[in-house]
Backbone bond lengths (Angstrom), bond angles and torsions (degrees), N, CA, C in turn:
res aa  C-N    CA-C-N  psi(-1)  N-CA   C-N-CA  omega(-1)  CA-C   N-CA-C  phi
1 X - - - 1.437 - - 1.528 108.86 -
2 X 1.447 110.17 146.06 1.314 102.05 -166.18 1.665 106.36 -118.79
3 X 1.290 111.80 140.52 1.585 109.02 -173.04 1.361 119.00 -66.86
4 X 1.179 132.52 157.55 1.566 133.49 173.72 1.371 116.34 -105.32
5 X 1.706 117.61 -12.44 1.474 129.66 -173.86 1.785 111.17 -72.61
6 X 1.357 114.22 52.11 1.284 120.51 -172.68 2.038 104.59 -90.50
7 X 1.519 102.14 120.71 1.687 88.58 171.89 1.793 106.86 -61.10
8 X 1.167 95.45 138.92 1.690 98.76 157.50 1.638 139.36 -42.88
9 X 1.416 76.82 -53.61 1.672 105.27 -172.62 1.841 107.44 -110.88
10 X 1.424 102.06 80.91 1.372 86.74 -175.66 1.949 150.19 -59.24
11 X 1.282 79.78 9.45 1.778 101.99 165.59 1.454 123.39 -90.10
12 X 1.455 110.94 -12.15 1.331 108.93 169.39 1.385 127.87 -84.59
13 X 1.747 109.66 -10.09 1.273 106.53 -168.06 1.775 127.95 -71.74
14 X 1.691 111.33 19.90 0.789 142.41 167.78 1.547 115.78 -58.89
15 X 1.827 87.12 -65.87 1.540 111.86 -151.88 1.512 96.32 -58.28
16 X 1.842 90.45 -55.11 1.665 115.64 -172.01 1.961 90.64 -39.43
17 X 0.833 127.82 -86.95 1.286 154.75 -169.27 1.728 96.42 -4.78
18 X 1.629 101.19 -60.99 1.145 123.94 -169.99 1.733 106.28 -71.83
19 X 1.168 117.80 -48.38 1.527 121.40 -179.06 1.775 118.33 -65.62
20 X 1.777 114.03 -9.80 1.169 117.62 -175.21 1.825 94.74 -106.61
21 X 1.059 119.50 -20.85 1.254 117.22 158.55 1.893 138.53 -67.57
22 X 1.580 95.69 -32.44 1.285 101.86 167.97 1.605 109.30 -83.09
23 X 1.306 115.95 -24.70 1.805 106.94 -177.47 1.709 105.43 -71.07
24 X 1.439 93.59 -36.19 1.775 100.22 176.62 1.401 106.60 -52.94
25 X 1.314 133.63 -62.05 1.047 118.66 -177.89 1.493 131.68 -76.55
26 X 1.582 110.58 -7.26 1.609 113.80 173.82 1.742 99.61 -76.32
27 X 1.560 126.79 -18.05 1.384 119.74 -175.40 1.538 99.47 -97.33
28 X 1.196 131.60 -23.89 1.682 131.54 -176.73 1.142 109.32 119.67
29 X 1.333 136.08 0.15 1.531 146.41 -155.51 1.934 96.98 -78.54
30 X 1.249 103.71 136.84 1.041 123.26 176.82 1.606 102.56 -100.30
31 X 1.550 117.38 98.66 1.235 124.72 -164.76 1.097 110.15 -120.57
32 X 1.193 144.32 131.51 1.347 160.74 -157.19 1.552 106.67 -121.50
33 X 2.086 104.85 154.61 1.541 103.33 -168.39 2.278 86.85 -84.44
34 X 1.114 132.78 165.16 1.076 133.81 -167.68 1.865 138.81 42.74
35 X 1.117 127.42 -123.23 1.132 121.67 -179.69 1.716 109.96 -59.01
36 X 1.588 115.70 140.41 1.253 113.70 -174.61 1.518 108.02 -125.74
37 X 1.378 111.15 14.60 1.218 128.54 171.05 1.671 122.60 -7.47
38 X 1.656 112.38 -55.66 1.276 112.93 167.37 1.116 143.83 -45.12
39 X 1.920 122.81 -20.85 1.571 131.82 -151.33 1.599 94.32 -92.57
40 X 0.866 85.73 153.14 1.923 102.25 168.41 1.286 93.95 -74.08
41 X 1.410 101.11 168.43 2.073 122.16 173.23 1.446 87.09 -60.94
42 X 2.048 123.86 -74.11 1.153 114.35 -178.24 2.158 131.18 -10.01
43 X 1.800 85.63 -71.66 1.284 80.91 -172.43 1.677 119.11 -82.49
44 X 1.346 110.61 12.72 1.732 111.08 169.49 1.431 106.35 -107.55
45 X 0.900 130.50 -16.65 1.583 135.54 153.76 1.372 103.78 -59.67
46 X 1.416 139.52 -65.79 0.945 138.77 -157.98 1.941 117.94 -73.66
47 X 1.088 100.17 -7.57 1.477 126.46 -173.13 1.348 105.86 -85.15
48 X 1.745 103.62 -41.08 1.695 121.06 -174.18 1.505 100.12 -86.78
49 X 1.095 112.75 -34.26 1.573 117.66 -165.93 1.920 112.72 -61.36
50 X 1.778 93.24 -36.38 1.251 110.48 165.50 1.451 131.94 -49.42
51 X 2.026 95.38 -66.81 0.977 83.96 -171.95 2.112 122.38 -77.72
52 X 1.370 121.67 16.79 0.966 123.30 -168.72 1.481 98.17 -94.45
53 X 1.666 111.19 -41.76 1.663 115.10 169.59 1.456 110.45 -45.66
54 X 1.082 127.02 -49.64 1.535 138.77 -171.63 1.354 99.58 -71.87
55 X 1.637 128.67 -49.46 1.689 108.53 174.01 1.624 120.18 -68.21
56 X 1.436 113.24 -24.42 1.408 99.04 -179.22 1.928 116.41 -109.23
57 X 1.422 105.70 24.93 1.458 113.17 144.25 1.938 116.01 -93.96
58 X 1.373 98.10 -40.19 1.589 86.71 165.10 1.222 126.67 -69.11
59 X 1.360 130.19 -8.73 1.181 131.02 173.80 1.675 97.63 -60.58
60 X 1.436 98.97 -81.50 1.403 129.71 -178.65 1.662 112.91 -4.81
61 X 1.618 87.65 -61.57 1.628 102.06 176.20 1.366 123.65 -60.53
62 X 1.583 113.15 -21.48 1.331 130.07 -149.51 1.740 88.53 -98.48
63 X 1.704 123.23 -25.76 1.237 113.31 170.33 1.006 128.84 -99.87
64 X 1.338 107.43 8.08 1.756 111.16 174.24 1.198 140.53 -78.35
């Protein structure tokens, strides 16, 4: 099976890299550089849940 989680823009996968690391740690997530094999659904949901809160308040701000 083949994944669909491809960055677009392959120069960002930096940034991305970096922005899923700071939500990890604003939720408590013990996040690691590569495989994250260990986390529950809970705490990788909650990692994603972040960083999606954080893109659609910057939006927000970005139209005001």
């Amino acid at each position: 099976m083949r994944s669909n989680n491809r960055i677009v823009v392959p120069e960002a996968k930096e940034a991305m890299n970096k922005f899923k690391m700071e939500a990890a740690n604003e939720v408590g997530v013990n996040l690691q550089q590569g495989y994250n094999g260990h986390l529950t659904s809970r705490e990788a949901g909650s990692v994603g849940g972040q960083m999606v809160k954080k893109m659609i308040e910057a939006y927000e701000n970005n139209i005001k």
